[in-house]
Structures are given as C-alpha cells and as structure tokens.
N, CA, C and O atoms as CSV, one atom per row, in Angstrom:
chain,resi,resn,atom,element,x,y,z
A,1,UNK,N,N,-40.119,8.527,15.323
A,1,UNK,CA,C,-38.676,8.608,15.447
A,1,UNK,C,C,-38.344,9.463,16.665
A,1,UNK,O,O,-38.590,10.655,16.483
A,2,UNK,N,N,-37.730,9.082,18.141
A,2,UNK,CA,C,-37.069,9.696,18.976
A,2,UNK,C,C,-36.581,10.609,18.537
A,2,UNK,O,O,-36.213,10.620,17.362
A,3,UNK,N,N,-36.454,11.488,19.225
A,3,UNK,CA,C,-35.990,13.358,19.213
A,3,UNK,C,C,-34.214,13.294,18.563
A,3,UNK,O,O,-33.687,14.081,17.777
A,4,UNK,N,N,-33.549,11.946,19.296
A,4,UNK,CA,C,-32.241,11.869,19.429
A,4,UNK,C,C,-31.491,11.299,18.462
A,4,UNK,O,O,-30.291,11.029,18.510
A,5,UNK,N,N,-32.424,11.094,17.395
A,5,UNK,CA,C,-32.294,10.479,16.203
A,5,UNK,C,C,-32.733,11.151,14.889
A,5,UNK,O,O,-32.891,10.578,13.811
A,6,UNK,N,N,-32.899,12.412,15.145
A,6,UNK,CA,C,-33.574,13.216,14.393
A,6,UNK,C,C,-32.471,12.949,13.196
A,6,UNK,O,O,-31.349,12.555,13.515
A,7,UNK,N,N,-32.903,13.233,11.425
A,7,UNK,CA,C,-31.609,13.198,10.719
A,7,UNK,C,C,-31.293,14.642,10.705
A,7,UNK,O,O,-32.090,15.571,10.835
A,8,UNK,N,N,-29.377,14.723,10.442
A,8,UNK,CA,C,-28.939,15.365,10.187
A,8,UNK,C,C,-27.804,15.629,9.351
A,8,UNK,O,O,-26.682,15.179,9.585
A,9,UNK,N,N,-28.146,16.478,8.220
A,9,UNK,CA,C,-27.928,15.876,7.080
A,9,UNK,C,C,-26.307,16.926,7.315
A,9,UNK,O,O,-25.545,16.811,6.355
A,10,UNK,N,N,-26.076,17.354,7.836
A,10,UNK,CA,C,-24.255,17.640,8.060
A,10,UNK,C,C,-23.276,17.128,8.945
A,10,UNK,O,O,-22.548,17.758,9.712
A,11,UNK,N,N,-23.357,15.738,8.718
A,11,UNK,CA,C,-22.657,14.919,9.341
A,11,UNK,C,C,-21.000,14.825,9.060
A,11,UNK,O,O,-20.333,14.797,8.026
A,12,UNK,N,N,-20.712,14.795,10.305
A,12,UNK,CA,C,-18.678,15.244,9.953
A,12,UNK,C,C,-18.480,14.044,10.821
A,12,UNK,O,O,-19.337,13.516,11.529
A,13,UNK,N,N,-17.074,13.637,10.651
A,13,UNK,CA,C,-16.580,12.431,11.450
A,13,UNK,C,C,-16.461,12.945,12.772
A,13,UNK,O,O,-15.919,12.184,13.574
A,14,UNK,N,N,-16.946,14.369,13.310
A,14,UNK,CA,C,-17.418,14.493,14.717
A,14,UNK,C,C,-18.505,14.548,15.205
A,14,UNK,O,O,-18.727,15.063,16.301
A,15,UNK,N,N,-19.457,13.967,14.386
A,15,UNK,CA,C,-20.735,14.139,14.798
A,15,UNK,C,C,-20.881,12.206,15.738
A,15,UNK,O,O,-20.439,11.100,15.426
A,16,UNK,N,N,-21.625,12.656,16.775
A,16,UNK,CA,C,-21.976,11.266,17.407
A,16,UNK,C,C,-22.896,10.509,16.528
A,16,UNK,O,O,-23.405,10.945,15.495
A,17,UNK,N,N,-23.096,9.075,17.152
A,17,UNK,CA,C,-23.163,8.353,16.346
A,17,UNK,C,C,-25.035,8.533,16.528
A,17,UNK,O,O,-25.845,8.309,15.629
A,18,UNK,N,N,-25.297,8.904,17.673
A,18,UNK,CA,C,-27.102,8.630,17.244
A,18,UNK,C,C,-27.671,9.494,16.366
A,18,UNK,O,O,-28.745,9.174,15.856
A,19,UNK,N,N,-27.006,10.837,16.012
A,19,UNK,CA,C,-27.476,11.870,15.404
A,19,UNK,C,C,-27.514,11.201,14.044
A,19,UNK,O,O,-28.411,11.269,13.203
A,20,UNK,N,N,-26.515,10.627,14.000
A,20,UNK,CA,C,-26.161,9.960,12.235
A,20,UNK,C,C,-27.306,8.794,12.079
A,20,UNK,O,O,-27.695,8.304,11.018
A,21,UNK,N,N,-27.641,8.554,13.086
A,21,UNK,CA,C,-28.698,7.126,12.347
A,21,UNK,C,C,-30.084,7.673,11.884
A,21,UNK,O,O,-30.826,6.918,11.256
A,22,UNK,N,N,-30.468,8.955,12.166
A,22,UNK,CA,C,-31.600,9.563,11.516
A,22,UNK,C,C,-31.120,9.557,9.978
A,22,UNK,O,O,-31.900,8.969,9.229
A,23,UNK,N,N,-30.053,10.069,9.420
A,23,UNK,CA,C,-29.836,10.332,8.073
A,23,UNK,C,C,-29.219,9.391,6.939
A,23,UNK,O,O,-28.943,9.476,5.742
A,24,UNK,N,N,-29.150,8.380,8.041
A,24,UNK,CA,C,-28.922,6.743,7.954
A,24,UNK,C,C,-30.528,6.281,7.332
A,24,UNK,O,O,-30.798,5.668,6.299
A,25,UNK,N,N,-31.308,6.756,8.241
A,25,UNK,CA,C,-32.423,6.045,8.736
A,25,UNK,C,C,-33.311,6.168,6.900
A,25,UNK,O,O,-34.155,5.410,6.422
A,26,UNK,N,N,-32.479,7.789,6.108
A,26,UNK,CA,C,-33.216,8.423,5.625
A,26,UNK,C,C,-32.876,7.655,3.984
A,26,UNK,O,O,-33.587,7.279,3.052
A,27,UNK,N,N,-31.608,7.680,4.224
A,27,UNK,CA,C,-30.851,7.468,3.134
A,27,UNK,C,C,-31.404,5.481,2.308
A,27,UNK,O,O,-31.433,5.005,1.174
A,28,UNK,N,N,-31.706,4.999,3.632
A,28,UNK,CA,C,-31.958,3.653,3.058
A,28,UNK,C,C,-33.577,3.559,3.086
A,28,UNK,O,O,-34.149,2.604,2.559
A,29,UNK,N,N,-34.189,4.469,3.647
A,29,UNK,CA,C,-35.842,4.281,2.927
A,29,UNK,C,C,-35.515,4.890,1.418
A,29,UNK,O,O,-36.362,4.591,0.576
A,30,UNK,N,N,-34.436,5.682,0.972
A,30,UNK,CA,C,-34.570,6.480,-0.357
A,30,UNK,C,C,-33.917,5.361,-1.358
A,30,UNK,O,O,-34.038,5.441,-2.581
A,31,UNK,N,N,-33.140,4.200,-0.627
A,31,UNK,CA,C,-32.643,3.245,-1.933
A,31,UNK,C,C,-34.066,2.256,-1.785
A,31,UNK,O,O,-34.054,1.104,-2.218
A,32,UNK,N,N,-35.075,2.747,-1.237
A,32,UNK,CA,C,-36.304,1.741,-1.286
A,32,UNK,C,C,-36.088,0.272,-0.101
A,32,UNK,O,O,-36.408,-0.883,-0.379
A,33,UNK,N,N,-35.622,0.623,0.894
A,33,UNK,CA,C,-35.189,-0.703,1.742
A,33,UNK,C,C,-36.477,-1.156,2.297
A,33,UNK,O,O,-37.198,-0.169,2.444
A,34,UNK,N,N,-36.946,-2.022,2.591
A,34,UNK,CA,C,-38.183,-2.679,3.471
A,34,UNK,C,C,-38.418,-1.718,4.444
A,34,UNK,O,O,-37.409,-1.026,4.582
A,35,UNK,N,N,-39.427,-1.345,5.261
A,35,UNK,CA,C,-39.732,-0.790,6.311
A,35,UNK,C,C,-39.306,-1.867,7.321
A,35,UNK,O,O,-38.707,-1.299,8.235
A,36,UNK,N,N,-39.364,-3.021,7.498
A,36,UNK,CA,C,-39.381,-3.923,8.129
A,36,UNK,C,C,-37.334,-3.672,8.461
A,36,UNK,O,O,-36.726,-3.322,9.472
A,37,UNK,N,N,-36.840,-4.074,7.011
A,37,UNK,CA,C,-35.359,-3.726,7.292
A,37,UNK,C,C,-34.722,-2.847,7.958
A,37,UNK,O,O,-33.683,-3.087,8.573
A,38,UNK,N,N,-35.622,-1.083,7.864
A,38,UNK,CA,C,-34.886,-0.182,8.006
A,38,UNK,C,C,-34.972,0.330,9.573
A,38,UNK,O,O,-34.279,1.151,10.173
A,39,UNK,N,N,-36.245,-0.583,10.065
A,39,UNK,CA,C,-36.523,-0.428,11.390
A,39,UNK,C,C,-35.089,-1.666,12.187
A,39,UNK,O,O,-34.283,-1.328,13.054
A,40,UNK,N,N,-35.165,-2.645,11.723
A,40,UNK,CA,C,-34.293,-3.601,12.260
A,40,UNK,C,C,-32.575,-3.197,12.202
A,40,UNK,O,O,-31.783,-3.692,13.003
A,41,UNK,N,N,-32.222,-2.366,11.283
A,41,UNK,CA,C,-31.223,-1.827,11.346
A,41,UNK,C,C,-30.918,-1.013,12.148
A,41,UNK,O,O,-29.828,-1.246,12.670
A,42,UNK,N,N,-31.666,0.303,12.653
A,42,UNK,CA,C,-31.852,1.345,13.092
A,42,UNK,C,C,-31.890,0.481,14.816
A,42,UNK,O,O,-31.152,0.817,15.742
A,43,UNK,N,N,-32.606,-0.300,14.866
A,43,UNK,CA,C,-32.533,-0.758,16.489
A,43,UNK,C,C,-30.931,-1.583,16.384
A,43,UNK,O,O,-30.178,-1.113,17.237
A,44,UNK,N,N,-30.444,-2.389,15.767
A,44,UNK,CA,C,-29.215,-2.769,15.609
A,44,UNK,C,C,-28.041,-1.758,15.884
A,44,UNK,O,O,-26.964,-2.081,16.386
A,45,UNK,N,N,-28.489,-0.160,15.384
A,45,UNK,CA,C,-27.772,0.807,15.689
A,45,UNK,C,C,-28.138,1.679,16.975
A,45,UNK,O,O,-27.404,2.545,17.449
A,46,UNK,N,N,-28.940,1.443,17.287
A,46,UNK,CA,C,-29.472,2.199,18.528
A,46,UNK,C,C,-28.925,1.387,19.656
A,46,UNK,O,O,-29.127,1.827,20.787
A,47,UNK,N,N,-28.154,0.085,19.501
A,47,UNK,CA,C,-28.074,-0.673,20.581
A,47,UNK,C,C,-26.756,-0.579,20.426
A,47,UNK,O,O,-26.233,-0.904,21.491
A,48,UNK,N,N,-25.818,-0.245,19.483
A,48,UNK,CA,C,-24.124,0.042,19.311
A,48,UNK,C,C,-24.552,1.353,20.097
A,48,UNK,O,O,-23.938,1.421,21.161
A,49,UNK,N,N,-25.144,2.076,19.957
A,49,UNK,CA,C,-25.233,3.532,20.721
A,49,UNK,C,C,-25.076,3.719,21.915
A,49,UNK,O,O,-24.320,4.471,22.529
A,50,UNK,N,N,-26.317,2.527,22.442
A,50,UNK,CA,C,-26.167,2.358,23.866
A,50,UNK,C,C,-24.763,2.004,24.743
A,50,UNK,O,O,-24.158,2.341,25.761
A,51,UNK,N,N,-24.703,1.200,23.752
A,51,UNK,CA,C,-23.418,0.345,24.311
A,51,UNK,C,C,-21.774,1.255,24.327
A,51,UNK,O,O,-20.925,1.008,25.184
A,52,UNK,N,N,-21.564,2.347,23.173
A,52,UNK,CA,C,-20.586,2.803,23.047
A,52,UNK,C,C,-21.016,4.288,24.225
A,52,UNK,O,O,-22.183,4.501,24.554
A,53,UNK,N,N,-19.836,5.168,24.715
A,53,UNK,CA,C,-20.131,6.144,24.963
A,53,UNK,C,C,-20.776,7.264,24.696
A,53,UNK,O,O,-20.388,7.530,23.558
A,54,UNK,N,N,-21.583,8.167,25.051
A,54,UNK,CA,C,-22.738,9.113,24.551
A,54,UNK,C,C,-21.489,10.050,23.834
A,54,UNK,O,O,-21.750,10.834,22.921
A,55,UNK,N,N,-20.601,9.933,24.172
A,55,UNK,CA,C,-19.951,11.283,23.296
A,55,UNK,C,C,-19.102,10.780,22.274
A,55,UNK,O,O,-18.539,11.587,21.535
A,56,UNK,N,N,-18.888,9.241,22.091
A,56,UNK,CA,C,-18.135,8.720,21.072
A,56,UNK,C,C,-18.667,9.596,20.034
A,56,UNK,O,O,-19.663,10.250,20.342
A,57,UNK,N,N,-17.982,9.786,18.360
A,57,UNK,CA,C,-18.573,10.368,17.475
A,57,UNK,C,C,-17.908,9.418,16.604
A,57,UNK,O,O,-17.019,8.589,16.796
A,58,UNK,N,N,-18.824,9.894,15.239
A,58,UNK,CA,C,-18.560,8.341,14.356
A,58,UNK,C,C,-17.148,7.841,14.028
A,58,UNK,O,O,-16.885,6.657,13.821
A,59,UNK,N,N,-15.975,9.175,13.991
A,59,UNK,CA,C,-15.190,9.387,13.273
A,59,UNK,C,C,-14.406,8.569,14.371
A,59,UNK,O,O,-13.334,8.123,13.963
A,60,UNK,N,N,-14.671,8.330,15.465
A,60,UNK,CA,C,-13.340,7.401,16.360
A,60,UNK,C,C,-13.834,6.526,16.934
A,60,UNK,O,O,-13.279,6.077,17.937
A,61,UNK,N,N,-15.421,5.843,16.330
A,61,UNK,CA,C,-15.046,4.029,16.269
A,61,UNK,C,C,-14.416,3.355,15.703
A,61,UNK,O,O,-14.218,3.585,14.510
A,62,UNK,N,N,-13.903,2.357,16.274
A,62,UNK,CA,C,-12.747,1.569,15.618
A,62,UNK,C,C,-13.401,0.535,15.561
A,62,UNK,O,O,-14.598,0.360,15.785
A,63,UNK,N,N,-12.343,-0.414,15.152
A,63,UNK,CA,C,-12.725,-1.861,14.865
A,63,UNK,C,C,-12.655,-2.958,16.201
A,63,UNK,O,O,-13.059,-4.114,16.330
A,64,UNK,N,N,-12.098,-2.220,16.920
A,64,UNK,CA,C,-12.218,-3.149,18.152
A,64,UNK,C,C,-13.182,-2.805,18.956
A,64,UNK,O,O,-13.731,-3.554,19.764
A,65,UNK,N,N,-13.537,-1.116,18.671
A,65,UNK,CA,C,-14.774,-1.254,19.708
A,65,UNK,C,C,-16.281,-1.959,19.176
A,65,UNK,O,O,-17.093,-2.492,19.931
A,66,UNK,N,N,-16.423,-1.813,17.684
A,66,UNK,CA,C,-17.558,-2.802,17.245
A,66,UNK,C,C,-16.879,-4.491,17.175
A,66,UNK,O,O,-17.373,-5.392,16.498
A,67,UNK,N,N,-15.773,-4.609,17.961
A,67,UNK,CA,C,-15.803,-6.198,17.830
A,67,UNK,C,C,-16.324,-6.500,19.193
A,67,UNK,O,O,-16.973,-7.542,19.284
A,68,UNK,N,N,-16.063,-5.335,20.948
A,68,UNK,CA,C,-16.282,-5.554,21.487
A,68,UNK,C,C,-17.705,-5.523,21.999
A,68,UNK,O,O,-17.936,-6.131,23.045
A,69,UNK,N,N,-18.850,-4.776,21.277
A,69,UNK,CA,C,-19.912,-4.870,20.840
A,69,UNK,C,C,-20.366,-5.804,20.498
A,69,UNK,O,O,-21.536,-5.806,20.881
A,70,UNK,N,N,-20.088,-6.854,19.856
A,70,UNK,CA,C,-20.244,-8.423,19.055
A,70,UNK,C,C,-20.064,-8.883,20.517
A,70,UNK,O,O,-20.985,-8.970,21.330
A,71,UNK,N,N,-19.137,-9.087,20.686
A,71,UNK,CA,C,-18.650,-10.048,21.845
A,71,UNK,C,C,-19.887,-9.421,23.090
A,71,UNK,O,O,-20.608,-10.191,23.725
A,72,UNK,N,N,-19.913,-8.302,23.205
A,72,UNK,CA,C,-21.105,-8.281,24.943
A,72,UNK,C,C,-22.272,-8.665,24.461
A,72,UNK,O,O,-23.053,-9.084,25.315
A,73,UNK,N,N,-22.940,-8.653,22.509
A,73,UNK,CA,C,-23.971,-9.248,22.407
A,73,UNK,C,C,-23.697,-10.299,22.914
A,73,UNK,O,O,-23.794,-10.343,24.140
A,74,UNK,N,N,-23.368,-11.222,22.368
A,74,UNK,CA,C,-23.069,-12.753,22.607
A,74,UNK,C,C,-22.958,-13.397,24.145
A,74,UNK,O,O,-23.604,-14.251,24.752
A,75,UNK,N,N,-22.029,-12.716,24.406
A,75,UNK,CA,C,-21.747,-13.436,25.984
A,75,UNK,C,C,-22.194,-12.186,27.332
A,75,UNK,O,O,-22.572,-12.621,28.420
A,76,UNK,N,N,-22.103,-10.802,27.111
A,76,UNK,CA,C,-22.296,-9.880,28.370
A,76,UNK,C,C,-23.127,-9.533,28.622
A,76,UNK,O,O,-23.287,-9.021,29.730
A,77,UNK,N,N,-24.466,-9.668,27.374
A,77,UNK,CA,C,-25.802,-9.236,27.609
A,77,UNK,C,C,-26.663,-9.623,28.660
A,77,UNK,O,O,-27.520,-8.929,29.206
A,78,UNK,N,N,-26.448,-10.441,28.822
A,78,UNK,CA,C,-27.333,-11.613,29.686
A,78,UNK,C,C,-28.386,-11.877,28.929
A,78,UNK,O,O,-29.382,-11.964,29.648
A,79,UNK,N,N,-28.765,-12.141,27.171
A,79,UNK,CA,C,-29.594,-11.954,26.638
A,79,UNK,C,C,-28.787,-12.463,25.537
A,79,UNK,O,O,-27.926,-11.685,25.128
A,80,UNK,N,N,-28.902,-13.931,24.801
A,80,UNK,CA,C,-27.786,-14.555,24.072
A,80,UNK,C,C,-28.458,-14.275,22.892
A,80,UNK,O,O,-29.638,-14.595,22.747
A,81,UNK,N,N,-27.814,-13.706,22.033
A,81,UNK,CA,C,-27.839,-13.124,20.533
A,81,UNK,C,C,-28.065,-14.313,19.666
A,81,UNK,O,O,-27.009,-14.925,19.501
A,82,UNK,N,N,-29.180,-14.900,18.999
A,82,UNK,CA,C,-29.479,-16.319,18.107
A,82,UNK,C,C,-28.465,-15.108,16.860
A,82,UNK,O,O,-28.374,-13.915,16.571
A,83,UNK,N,N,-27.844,-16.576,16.456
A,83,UNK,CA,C,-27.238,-16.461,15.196
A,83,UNK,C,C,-27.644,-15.757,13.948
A,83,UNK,O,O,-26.839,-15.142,13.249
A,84,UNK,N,N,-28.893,-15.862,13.692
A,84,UNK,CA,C,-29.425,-14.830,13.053
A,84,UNK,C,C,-29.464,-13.513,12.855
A,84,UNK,O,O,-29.205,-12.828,11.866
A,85,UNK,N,N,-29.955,-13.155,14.328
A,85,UNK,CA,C,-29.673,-12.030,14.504
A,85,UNK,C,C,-28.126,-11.220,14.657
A,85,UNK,O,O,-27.891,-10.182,14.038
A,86,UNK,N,N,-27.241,-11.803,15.478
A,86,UNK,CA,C,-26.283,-11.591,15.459
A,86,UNK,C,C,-25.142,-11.213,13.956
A,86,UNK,O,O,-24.175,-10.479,13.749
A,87,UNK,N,N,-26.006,-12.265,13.122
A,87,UNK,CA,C,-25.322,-11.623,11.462
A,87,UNK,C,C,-25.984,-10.768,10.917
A,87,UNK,O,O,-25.442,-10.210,9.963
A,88,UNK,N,N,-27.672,-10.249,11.373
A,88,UNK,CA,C,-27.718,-9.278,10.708
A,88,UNK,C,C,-27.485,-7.744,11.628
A,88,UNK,O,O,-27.622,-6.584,11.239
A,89,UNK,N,N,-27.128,-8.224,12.824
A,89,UNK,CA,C,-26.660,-6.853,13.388
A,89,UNK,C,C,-25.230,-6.768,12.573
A,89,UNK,O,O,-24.899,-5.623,12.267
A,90,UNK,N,N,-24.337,-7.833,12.180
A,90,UNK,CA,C,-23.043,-7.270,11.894
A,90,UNK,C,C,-23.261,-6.478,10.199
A,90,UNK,O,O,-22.611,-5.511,9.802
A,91,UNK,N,N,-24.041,-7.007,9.639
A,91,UNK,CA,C,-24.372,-6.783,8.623
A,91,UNK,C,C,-24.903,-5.004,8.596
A,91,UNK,O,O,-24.396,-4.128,7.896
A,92,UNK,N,N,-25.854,-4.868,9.408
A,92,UNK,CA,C,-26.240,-3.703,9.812
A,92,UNK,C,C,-25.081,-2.218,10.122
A,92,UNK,O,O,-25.068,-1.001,9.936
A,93,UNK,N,N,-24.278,-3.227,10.659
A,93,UNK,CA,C,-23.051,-2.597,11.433
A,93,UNK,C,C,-22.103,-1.936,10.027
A,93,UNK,O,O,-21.709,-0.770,10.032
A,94,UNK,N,N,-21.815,-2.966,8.787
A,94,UNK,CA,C,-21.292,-2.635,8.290
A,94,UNK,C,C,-21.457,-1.799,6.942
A,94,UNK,O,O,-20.630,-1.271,6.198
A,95,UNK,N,N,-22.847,-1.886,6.919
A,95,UNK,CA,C,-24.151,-1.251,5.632
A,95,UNK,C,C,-23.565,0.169,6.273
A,95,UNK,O,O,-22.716,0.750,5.599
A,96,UNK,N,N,-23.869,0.610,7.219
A,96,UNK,CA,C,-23.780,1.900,8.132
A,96,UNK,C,C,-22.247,2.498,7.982
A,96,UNK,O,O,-21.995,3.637,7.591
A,97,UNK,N,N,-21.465,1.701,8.293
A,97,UNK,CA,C,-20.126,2.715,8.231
A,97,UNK,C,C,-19.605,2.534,6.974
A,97,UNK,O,O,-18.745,3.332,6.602
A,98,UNK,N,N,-20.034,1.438,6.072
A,98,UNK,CA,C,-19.511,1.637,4.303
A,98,UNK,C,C,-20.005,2.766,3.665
A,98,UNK,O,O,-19.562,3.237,2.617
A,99,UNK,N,N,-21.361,3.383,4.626
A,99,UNK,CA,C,-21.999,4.488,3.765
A,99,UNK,C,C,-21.653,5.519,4.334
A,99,UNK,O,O,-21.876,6.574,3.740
A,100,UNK,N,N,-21.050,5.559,5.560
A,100,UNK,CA,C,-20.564,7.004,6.379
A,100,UNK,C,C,-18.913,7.135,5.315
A,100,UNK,O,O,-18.468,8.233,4.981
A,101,UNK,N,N,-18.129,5.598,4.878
A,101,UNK,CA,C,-16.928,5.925,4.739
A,101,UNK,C,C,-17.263,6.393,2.686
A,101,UNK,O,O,-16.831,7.154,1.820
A,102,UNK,N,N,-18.068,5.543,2.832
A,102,UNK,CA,C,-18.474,6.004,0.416
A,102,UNK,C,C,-18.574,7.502,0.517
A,102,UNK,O,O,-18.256,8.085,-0.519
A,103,UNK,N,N,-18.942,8.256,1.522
A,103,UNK,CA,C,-19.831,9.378,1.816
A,103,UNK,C,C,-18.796,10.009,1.836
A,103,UNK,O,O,-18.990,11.166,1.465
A,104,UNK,N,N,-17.710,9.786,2.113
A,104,UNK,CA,C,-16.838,10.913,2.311
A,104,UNK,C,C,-16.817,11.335,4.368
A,104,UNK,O,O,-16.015,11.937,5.082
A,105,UNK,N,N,-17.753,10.837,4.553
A,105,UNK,CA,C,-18.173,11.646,6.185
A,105,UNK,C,C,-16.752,11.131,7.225
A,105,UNK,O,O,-16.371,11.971,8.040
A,106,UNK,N,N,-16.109,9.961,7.182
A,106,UNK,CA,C,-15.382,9.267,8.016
A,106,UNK,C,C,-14.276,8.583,6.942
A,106,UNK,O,O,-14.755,7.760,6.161
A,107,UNK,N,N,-12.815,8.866,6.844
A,107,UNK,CA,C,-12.166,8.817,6.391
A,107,UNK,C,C,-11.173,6.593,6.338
A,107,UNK,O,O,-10.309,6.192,5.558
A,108,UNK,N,N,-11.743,5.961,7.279
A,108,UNK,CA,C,-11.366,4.864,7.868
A,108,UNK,C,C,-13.114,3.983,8.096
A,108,UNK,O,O,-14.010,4.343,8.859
A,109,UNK,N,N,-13.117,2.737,7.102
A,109,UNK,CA,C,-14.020,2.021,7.632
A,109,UNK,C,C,-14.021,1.032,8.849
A,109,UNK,O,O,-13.881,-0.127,8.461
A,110,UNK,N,N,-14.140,1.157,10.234
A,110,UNK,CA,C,-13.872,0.574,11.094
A,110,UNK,C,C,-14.661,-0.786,10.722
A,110,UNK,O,O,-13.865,-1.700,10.506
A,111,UNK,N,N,-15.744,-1.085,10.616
A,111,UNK,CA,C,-16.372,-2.220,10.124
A,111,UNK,C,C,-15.835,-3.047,9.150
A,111,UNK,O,O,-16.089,-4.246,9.038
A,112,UNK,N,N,-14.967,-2.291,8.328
A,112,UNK,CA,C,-14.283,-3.323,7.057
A,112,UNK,C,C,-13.722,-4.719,7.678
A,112,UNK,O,O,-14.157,-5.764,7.194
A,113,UNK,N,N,-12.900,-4.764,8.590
A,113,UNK,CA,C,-12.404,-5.958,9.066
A,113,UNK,C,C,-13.083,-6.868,10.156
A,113,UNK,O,O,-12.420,-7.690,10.789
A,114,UNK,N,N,-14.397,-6.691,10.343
A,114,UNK,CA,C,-15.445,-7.223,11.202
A,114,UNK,C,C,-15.503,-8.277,10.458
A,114,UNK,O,O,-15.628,-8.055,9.253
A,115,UNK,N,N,-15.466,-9.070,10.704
A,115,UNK,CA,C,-15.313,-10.781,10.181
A,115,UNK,C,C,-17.709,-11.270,10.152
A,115,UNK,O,O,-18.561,-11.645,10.958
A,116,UNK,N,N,-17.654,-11.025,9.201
A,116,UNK,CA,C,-19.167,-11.261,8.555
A,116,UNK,C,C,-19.755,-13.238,9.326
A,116,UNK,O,O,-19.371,-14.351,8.966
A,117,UNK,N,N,-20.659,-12.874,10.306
A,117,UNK,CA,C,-20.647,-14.322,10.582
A,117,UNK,C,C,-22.069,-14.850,10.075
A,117,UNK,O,O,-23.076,-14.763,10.778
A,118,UNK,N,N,-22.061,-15.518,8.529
A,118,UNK,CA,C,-23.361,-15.782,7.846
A,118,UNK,C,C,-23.891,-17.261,8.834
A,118,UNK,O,O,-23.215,-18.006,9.543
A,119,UNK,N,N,-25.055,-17.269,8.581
A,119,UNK,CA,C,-25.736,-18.486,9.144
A,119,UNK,C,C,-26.273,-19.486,8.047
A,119,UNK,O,O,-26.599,-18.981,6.972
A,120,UNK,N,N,-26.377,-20.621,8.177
A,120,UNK,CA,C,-26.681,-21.524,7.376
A,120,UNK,C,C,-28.393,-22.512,8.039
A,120,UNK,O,O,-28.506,-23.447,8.832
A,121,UNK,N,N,-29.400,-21.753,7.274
A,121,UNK,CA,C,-30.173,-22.755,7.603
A,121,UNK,C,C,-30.692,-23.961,7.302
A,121,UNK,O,O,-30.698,-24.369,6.140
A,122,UNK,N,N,-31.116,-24.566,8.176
A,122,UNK,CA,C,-30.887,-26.072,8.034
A,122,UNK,C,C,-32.358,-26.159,6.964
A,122,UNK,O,O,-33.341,-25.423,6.882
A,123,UNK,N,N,-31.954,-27.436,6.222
A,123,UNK,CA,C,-33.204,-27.581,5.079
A,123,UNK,C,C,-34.357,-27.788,5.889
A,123,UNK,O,O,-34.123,-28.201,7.024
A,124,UNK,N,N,-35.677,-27.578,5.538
A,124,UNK,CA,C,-36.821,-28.728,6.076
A,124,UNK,C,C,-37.222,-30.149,5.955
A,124,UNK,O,O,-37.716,-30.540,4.898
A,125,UNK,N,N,-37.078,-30.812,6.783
A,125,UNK,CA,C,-37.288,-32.100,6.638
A,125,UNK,C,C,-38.916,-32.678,5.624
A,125,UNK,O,O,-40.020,-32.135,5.653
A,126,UNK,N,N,-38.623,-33.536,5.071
A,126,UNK,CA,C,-39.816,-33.595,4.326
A,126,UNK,C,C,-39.890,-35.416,4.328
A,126,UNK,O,O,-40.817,-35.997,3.763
C-alpha cells in the first residue's frame, strides 16, 4: 500500500480523498470483500484521485464532479473505458461515498444521483 494511502481512521469531511481510501481500503477487507474486489476498487479510487484536485477533500465532491470523471473516462482518456469496467468503477464510486455518508464522515452523498450504468452480457452461443 503507497505511503499516500495509508488508513486513517479520523476522517472528517475535510480530509482529502486519498487519505480516505486507506480506511476505505480497511473497512471492506473487514466486511470480508474479495482481495481481487478490494484491489479493483481502490485503483477505481485512486484514478477519481488523480483526476480530481490534490487538495479536493471528500466533503466537497459533488455530483457533477464524479459525473465529470465518468465522462473523461469514456471520451478524455484517450483510453476508452469497456462497459464493464466503467459500471464497476461507478459502482465503486458509489460503495465509497454511501460509506463515507452511513458513517456520519460527509453529510451529502454526492454519488447518490450518479445514474448506475449496468451491463448486460450477451448469452453464449451454443
């Protein structure tokens, strides 16, 4: 685990957002999540990190800045987001701030109105 991700377990709606994904990181190995999951989440959040300002803190993302996040996956990356992935980053997105807002830590779930885009896979031909 990077230095910058360390958890920290006194998280206030001014704490930035990479500090919080360590105690993120901590909280969903303790409901027993896949290793596989909790790594794929954690890079899902490490890449909202990148993308938002280093001094944003959790308490004043909004909902438009994780929509505009969606949108530079998709089209600004230069790196086109497969559908898959793209629902489980939103998914990721919103596991994370339902548990910052259940928590008491952030008073407003910015993720609540992120429009969930599920994928449908196609059967196997037989």
């Amino acid at each position: 685990m990077p230095k910058e991700i360390t958890p920290d377990l006194h998280i206030t709606s001014q704490t930035p957002l990479l500090p919080t994904i360590g105690s993120w990181e901590l909280f969903l190995l303790d409901q027993g999540k896949s290793p596989y999951t909790v790594k794929a989440f954690l890079g899902d959040l490490q890449l909202l990190a990148k993308f938002l300002p280093p001094d944003k803190t959790v308490g004043t993302v909004t909902t438009k800045d994780l929509n505009n996040f969606l949108t530079w996956l998709q089209t600004g990356r230069g790196i086109p987001c497969s559908p898959k992935s793209l629902a489980r980053r939103i998914t990721s997105i919103k596991a994370f701030f339902r548990w910052l807002h259940k928590s008491g830590r952030i008073m407003v779930d910015p993720a609540e109105k992120v429009v969930q885009q599920s994928v449908i896979s196609p059967l196997p031909t037989v």
